[in-house]
N, C-alpha and C positions, 0 to 999 in steps of 0.2 A: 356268208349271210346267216347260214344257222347258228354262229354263235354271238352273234349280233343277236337274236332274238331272246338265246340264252341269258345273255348280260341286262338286257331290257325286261327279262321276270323276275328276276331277281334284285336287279337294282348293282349296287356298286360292290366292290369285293367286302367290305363290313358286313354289309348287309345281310351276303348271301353265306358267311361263315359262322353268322350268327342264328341266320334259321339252321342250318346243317346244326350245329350242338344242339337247339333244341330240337329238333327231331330224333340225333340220336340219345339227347337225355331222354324223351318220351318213349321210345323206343328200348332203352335198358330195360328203364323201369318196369314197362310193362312184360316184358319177356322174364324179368326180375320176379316177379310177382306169379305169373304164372309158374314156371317150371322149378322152382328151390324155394325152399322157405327161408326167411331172412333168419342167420345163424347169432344167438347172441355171445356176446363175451363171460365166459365161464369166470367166476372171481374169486380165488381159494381161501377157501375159508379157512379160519385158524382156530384150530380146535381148544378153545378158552380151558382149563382145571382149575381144579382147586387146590393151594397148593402144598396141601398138607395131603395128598391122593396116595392112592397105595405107592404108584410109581416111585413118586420123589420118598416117601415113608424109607422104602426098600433100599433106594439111592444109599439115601440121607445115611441108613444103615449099615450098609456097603462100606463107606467112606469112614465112618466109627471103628469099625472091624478092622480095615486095613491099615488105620491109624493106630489103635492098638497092638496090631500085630510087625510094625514096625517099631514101634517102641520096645516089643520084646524080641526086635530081628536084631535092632541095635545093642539092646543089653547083650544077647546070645553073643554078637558079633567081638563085644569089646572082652566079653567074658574065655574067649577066646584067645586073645591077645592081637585083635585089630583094634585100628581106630577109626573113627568117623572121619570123614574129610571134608563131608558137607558143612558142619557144624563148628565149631569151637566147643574146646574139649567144658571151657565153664557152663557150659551149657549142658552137653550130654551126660558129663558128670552126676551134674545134682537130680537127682531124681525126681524130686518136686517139681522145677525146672522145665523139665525136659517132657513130662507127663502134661503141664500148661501147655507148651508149645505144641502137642498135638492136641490137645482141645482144642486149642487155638487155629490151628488150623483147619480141622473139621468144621468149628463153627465160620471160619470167613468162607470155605466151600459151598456151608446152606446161605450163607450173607449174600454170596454173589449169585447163588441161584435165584434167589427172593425176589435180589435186583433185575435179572432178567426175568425173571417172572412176569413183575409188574410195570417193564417195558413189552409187555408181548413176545420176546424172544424166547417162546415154549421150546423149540429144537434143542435153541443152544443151554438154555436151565437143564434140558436132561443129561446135554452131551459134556457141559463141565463137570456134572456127577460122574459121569463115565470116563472120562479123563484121566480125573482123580483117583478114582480108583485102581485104572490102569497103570498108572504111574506107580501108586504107591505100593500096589502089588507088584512091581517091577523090583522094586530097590528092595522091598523083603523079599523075594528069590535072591538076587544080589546077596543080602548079607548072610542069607543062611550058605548060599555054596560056597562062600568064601573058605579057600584053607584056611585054617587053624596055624596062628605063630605063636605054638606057646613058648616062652621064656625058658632058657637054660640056665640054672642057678650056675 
């Protein structure tokens, strides 16, 4: 019988599942409210430059220097009596040539930083500067330890 009286205050099983959630919705809330404060969503902010800034300046700089100094790791290396192997010798040859092709390459390094620049991709504009640089300073340690094959007449 007492749960006959039960089922008669509540009414039918909808009914009585439907007061139970909101009681426990009123009942979060409120314990919600008193004991924690509502936590908001932190949103990371991206730290916008300008993108001529020391940083990239320095980069930009970096990347000139270890291109230069690959051009005279290669001359060294050929002056030596190695060859390039990256290259094509019509290439490494001409001095003209071969001095464009690292301009050329320096300037598509700040090209493609620019472009990630003015997508937002602040990280990666720095870290292809640093890339580059690692790299390039790679292959000149390369060509200077290289033995020496000089020629026997």
């Amino acid at each position: 019988m007492r749960n006959r009286g039960l089922r008669q205050l509540a009414g039918d099983g909808r009914r009585s599942a439907l007061v139970a959630g909101i009681v426990l919705y009123l009942a979060a809330g409120a314990v919600g409210q008193q004991s924690a404060p509502v936590l908001q969503p932190q949103v990371a902010t991206v730290q916008s430059h300008s993108f001529w800034d020391r940083e990239n300046v320095l980069l930009f700089s970096g990347i000139a220097v270890m291109r230069g100094l690959d051009y005279a790791s290669t001359r060294n290396m050929q002056a030596r009596g190695r060859e390039e192997i990256l290259l094509p010798d019509d290439v490494v040859d001409n001095s003209a040539g071969f001095a464009s092709l690292e301009a050329a390459a320096t300037a598509t390094s700040v090209g493609l930083s620019y472009w990630l620049h003015r997508t937002g991709h602040h990280k990666l504009e720095r870290w292809l500067s640093i890339g580059h640089i690692g790299a390039t300073a790679f292959g000149d340690a390369r060509n200077y330890a290289l033995k020496s094959r000089h020629r026997t007449p």
